[in-house]
N, C-alpha and C positions, 0 to 999 in steps of 0.2 A: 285574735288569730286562733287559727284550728290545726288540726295535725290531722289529714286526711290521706288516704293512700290514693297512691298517682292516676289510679286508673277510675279514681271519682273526680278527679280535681276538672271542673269547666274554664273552659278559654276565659279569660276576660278577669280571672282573678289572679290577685296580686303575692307573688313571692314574699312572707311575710321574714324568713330568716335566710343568709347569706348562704351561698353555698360550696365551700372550698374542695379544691383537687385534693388529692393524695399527698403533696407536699405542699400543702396548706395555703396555695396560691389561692384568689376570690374567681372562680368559674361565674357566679350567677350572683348579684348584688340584690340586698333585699329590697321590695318596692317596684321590682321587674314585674311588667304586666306578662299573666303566661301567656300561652299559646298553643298550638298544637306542637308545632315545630319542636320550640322551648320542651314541651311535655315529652318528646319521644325522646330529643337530647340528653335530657335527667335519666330520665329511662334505663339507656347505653351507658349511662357511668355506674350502671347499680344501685342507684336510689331509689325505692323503693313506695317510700312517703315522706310528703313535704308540710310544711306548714303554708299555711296561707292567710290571707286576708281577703274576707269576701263579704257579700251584703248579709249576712248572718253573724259575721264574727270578726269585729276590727280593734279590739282592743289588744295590749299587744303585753307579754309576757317577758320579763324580763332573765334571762339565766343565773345562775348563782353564781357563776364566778364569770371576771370579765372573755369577752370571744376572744380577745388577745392571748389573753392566759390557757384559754384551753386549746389554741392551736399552738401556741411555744410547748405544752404541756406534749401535746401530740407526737410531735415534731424530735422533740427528745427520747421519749419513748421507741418512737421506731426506730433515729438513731444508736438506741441500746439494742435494742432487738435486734435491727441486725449485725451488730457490730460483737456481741458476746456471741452469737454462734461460731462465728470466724476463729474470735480467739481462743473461745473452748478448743477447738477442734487444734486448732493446733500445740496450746501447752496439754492435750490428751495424748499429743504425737509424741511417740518416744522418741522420733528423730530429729526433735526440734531441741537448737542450744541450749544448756542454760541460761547462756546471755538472750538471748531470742524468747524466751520463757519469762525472764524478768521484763523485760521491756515491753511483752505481751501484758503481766498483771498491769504494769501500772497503767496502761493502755485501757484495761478494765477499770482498772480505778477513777479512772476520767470520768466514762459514761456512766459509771454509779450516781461519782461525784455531781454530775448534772442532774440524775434523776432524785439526789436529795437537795440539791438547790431549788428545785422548780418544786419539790413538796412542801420547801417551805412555804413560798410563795403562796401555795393554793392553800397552805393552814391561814397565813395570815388574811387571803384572801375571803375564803369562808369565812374566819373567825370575826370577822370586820361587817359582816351580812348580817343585818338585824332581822330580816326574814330566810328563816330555816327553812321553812316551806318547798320542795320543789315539786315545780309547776309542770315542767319538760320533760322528755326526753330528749336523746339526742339522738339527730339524724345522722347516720352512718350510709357508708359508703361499703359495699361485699370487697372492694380490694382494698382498703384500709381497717376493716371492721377490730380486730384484736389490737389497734393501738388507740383507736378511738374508745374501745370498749373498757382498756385497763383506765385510763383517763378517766369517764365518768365511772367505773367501780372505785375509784381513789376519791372521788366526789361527794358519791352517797355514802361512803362509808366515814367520811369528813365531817358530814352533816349530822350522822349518828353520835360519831364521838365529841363534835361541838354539843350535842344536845346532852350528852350522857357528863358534860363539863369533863371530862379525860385530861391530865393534864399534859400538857406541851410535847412532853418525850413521849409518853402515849401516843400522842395526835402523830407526831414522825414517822413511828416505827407503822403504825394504823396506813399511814400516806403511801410512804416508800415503798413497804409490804405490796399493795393494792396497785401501786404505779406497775408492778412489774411480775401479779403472782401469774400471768401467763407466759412468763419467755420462754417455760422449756416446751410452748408451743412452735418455737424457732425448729425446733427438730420433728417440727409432724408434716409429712408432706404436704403442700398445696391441693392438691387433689383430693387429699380425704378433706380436709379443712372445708373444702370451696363445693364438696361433693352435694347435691340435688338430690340424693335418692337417700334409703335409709343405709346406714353403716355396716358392714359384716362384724361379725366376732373381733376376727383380726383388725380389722380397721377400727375397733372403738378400742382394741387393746392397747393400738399404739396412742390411741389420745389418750387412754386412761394413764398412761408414760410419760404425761405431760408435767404433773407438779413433781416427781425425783429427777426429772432430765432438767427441772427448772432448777432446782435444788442443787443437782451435782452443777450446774454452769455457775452458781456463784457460790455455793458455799463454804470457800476458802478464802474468801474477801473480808478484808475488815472495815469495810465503808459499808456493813449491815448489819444493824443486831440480830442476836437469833433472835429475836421475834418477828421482823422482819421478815426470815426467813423462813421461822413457822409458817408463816401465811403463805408465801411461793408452795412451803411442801401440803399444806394440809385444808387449802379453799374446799375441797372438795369431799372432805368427811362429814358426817352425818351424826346429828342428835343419837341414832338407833345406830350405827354401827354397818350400816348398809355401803357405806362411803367409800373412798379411793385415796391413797395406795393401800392405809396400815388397816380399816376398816375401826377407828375409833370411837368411843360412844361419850357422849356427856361432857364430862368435866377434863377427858382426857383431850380436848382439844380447847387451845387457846381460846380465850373470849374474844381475842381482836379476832382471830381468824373468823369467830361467828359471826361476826358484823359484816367482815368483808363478805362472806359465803353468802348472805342475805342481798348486798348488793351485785355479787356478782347473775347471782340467779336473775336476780327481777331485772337488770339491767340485760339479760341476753333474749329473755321472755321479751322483753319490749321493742327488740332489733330484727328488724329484717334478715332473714339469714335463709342463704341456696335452698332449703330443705322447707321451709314453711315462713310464715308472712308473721309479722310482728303481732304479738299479743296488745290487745290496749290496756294501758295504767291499772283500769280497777279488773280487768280479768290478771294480769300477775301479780296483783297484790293478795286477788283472792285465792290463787294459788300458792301463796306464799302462807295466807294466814290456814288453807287448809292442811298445811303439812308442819302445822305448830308439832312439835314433839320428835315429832319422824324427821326428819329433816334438819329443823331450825328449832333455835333455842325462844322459848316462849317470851320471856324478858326480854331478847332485842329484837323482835318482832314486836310484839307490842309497844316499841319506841318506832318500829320503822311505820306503823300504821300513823303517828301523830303527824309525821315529818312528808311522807308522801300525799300531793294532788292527786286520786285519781281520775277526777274529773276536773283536769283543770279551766278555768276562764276563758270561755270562748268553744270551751266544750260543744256541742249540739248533739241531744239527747232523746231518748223515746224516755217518756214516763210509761207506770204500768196502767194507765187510765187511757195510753193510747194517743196521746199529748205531747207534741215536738217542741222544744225549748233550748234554749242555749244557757249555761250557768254563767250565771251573774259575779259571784262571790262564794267563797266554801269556807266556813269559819270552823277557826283553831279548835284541834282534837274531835271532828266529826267530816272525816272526808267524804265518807257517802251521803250526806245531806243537805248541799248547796243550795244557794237560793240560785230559782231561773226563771227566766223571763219567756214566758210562753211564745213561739211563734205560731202554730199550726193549732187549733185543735178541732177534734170532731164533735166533740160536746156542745161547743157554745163558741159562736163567732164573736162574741163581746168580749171571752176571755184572751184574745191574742193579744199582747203588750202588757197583759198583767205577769205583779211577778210573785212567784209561789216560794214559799220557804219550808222546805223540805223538813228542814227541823220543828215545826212546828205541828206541819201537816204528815202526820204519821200514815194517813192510810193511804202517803204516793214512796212509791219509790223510784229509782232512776232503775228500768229494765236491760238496757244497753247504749249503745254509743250509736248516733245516723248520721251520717257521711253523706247523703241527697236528700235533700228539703226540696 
């Protein structure tokens, strides 16, 4: 299967992954031949790109953790999200009882308490994945996209600390953290969120209000270590100090936080979103490996380059020889150099069905990604 955006996908191929509503109902079952009809209906819900299976590319990719788990995963999330706006709001109310204030926290305590049950889940769930490797992204939907998006940031940043061996309580605080470092996006209006054009001053000021509105909504809870809670306040600092809220540099920010900041970036690079169209895998990994120093800490970028597909299986590719091909296989610790099986080329009609290994043949490289064969 491939990951093509909507507005290349040909009738007559096949939906290769499921496609759920907003509260996690099945909309479109995988193995549904498209359509046009099908195509404009995805369309309307905000889908932007699909996976597919077509005569190019029918092998199929499995995700890292089960689709069960990451729609219960979902599904809680947003449950917390929107249920800690509420109660902020009101134990902030001085005219709210104390009895009414108490019965508010433990009210909070609940939806913590489910967003550190379902991390365990995804620890043991990862932890139990003999391939680290991810192959996917995930397809989001514009009106669920921050509950989908904290889900796989708790993912990749799962898959880091499974590789970095981090032990258990690590891995929790790593999970919990990442389940939930966007809530104090509960308090950014819709309309900036959802906004198509670029942002004013004011308008990215109040997003930039997002991790201490996150921070003040739970930070009087004890169903979160501070480290947890670092990550809610501080995804968004920087190696240099360029960062958001405190402007921190280096060492003065948590190392889990750096892990999560690594997957929250490359995870928002790969998402459809109102303002501009998904980056593919190896253009945000290479924006990621080009802001080594500035940005992200060099040592867990150089973990996140082992553990990321950029080209995953089923890929279809232009070589720089001008040469269409689909990747075959991407072996461990060299993701730019999978082997692929020639479809198209203009050099020589005998080469199509051979297959090239990139690792060997140094003088091809993969140039970009092609979406029409």
């Amino acid at each position: 299967m491939r990951l093509v955006p909507i507005e290349c996908i040909k009738e007559g191929s096949f939906l290769a992954r499921t496609i759920f509503d907003e509260n996690g109902r099945t909309l479109l079952k995988e193995g549904i031949k498209l359509n046009t009809a099908l195509i404009k209906r995805i369309k309307s819900i905000n889908i932007f790109s699909l996976y597919i299976i077509d005569e190019y590319s029918y092998s199929d990719i499995e995700d890292i953790i089960k689709p069960e788990l990451r729609q219960k995963s979902i599904k809680i999330v947003k449950d917390t999200f929107s249920n800690i706006e509420r109660i902020a709001n009101y134990i902030f109310d001085s005219s709210t009882s104390s009895k009414d204030k108490n019965l508010l926290l433990k009210e909070r305590e609940g939806y913590l308490k489910n967003i550190y049950d379902v991390a365990l889940e995804l620890i043991d769930n990862i932890s139990a994945n003999k391939n680290i490797l991810v192959n996917l992204v995930d397809i989001k939907s514009m009106d669920n996209y921050t509950y989908q998006h904290c889900v796989n940031v708790a993912v990749l940043s799962l898959v880091m600390g499974v590789a970095l061996r981090l032990p258990r309580s690590d891995l929790q605080d790593l999970c919990i953290g990442a389940l939930i470092h966007d809530i104090g996006k509960v308090c950014v209006p819709k309309e900036i969120i959802l906004k198509d054009a670029e942002l004013t001053e004011e308008e990215f000021n109040i997003i930039k209000s997002h991790p201490q509105k996150g921070y003040d909504y739970i930070g009087s809870t004890t169903e979160l270590s501070s480290v947890a809670k670092m990550i809610i306040l501080q995804h968004h600092e920087k190696q240099d100090g360029t960062g958001y809220p405190f402007g921190l540099t280096g060492n003065e920010v948590n190392p889990l936080v750096k892990i999560v900041a690594i997957a929250d970036v490359y995870d928002a690079l790969t998402s459809d979103r109102p303002y501009k169209k998904a980056a593919t895998p190896n253009e945000a990994l290479e924006y990621i490996m080009a802001n080594v120093g500035t940005h992200f800490d060099i040592n867990y970028v150089d973990l996140f380059t082992k553990i990321i597909v950029p080209f995953p299986t089923g890929t279809v590719v232009k070589l720089s020889n001008g040469e269409i091909g689909v990747v075959e296989e991407t072996p461990p610790n060299y993701p730019l150099r999978p082997r692929i099986k020639i479809l198209k080329s203009p050099l020589d009609e005998n080469r199509v069905g051979s297959i090239i290994n990139l690792l060997k043949d140094l003088s091809l490289v993969i140039s970009g990604i092609q979406y029409e064969v």
